[in-house]
Residue frames as a rotation matrix with the C-alpha (Angstrom) as fourth column:
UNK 1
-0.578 0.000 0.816 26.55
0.812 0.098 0.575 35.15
-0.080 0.995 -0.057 -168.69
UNK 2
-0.957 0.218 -0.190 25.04
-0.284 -0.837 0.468 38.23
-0.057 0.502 0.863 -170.32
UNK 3
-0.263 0.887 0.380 21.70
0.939 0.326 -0.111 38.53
-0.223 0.327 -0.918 -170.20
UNK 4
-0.549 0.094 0.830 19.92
0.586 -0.665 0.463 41.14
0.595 0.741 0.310 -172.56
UNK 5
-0.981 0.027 -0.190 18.63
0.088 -0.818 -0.568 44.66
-0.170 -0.574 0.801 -170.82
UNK 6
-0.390 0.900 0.195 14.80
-0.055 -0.234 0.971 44.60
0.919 0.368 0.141 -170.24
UNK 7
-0.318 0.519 0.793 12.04
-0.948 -0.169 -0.270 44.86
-0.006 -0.838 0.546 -167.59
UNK 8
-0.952 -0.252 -0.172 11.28
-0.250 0.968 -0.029 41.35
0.174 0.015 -0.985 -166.58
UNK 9
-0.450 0.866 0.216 8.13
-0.420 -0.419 0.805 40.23
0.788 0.272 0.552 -166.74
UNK 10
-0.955 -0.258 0.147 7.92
-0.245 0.406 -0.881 39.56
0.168 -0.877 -0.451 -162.87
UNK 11
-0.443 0.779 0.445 4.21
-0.763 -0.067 -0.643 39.34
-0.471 -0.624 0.624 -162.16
UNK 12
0.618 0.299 -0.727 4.04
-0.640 0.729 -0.244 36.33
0.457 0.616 0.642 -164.83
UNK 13
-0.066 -0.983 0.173 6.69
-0.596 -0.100 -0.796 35.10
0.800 -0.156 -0.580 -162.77
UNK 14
-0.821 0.106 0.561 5.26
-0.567 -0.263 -0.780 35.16
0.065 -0.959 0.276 -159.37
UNK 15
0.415 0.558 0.719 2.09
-0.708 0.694 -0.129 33.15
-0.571 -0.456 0.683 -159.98
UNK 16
0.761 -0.059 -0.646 3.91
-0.202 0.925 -0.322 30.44
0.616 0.375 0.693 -161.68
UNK 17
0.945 -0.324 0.037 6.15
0.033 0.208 0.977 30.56
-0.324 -0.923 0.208 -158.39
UNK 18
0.637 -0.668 0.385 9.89
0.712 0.318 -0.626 31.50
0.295 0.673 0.678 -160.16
UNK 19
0.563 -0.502 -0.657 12.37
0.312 -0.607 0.731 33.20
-0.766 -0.616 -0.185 -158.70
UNK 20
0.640 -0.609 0.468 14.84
0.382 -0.276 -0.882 35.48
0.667 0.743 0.056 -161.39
UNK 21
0.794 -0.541 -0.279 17.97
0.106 -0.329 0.938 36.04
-0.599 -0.774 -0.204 -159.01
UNK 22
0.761 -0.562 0.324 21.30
0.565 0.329 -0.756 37.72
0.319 0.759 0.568 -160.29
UNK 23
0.817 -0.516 -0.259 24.85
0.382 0.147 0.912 38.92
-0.432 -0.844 0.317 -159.54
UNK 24
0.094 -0.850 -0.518 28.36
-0.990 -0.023 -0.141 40.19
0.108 0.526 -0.844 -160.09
UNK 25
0.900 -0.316 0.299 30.62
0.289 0.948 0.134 36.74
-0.325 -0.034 0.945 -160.96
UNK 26
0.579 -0.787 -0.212 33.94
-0.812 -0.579 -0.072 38.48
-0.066 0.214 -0.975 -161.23
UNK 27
0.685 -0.413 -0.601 36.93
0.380 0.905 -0.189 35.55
0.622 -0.099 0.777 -161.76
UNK 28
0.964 -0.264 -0.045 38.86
0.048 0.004 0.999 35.21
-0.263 -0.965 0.016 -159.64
UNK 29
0.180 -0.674 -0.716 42.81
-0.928 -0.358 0.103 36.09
-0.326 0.646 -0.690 -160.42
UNK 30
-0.633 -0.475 0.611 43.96
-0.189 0.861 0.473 32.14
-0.750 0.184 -0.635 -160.41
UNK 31
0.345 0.682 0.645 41.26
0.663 0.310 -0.682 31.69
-0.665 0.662 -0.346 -162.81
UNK 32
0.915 -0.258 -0.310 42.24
-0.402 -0.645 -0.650 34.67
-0.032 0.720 -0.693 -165.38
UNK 33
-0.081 -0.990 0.112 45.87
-0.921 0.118 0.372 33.40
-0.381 -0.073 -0.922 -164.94
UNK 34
-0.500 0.041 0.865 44.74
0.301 0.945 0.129 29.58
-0.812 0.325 -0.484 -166.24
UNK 35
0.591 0.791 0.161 42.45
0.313 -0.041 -0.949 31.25
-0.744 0.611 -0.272 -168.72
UNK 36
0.700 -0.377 -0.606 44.72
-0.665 -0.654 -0.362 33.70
-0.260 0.656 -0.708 -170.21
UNK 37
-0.462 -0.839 0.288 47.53
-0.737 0.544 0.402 30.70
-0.494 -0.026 -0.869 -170.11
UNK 38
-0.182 0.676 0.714 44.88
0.455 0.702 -0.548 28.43
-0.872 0.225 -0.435 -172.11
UNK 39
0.849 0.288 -0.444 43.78
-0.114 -0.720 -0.685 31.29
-0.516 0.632 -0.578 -174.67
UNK 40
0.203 -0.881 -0.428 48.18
-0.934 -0.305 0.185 31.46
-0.293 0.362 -0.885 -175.27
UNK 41
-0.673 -0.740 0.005 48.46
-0.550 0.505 0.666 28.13
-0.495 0.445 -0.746 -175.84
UNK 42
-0.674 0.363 -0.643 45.89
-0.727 -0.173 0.665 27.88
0.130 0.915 0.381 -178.17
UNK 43
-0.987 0.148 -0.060 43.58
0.157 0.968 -0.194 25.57
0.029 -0.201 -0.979 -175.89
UNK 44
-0.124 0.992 0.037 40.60
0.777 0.121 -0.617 27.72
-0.617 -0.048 -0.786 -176.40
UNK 45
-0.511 0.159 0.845 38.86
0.838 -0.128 0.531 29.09
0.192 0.979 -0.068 -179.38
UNK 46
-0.748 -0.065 -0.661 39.00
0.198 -0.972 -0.129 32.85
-0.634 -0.227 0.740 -178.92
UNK 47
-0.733 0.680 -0.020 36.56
-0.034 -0.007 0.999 32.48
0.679 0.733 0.028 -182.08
UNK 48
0.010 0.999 -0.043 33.70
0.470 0.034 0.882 31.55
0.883 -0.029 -0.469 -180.13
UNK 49
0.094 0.149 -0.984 34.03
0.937 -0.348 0.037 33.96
-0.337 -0.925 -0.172 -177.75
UNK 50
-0.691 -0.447 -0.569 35.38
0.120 -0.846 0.519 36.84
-0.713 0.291 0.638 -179.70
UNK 51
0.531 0.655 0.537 32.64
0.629 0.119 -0.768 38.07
-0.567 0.746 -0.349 -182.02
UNK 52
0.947 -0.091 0.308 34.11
0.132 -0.764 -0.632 40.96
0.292 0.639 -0.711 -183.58
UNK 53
0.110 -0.965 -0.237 37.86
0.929 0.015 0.369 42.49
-0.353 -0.261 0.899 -183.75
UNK 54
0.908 0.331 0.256 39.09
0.334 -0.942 0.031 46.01
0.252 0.058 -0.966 -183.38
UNK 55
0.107 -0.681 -0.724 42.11
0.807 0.485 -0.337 47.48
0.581 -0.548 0.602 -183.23
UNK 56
-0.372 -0.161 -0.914 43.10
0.924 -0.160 -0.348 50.37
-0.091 -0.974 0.208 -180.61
UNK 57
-0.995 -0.058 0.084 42.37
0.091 -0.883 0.460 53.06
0.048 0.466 0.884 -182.94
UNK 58
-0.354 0.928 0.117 38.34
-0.490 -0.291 0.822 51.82
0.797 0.233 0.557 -182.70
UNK 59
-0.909 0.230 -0.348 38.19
0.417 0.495 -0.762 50.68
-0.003 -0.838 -0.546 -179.24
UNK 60
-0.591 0.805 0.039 35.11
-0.536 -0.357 -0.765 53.35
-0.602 -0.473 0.643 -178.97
UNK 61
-0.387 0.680 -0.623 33.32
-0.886 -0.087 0.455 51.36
0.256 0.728 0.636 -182.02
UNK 62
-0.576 0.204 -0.791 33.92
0.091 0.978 0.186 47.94
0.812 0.035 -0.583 -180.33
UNK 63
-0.937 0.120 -0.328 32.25
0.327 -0.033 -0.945 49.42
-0.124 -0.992 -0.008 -177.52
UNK 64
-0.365 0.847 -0.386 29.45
-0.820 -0.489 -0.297 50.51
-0.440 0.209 0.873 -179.17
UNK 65
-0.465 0.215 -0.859 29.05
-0.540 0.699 0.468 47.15
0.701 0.682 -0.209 -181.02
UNK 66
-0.790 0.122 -0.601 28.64
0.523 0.648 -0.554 45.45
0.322 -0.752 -0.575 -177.66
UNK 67
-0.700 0.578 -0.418 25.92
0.051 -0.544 -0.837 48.33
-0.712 -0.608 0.352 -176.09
UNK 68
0.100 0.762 -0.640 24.13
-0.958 -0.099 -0.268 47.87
-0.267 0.640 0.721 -179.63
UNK 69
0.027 0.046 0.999 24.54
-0.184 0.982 -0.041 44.05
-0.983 -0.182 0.035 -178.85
UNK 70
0.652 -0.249 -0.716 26.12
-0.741 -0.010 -0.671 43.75
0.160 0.968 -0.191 -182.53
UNK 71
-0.391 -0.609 -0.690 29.31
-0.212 0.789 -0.577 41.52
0.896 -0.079 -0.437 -180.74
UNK 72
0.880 0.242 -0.410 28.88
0.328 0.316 0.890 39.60
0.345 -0.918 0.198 -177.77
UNK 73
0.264 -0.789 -0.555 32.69
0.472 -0.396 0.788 40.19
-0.841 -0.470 0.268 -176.88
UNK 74
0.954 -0.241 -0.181 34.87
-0.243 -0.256 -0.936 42.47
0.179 0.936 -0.303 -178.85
UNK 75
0.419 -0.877 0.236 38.70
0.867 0.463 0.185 41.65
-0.272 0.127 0.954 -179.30
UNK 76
0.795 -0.562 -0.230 41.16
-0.539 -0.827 0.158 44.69
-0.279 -0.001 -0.960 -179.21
UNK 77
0.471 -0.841 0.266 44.72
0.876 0.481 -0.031 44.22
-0.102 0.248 0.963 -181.25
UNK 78
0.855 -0.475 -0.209 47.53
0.010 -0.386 0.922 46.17
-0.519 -0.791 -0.325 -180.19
UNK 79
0.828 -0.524 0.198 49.81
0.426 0.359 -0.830 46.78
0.364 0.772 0.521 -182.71
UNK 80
-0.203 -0.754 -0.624 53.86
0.062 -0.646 0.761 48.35
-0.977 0.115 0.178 -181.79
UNK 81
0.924 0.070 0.376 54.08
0.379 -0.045 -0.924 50.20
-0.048 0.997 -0.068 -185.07
């Protein structure tokens, strides 16, 4: 999970004895392949995951929404005109 961009406040940390450990967590493909197959048949609410929607023409704005932590995820739509 996302956690917001700051300097931790390690030496408050340290005497109360707390480790702050973190990582990539990339899924894995079988996992994106059950997710994305879950998402299509409508077994999870893209709502709460999708804050905002954009479509290809403002990909750079949903990307800026997210780095100015405006969306948590953004949602790109792909239109064939």
């Amino acid at each position: 999970m996302g956690v917001p961009h700051a300097e931790p406040k390690s030496n408050q940390l340290f005497w109360k004895n707390v480790g702050l450990r973190g990582g990539i967590a990339s899924v894995t493909k079988p996992d994106k392949e059950v997710l994305l197959q879950a998402a299509l048949d409508g077994k999870i609410n893209l709502g709460k995951v999708f804050t905002k929607i954009f479509d290809l023409d403002h990909i750079q704005d949903a990307y800026k929404a997210m780095s100015n932590r405006d969306a948590i995820k953004s949602l790109i739509i792909v239109n064939d005109k």
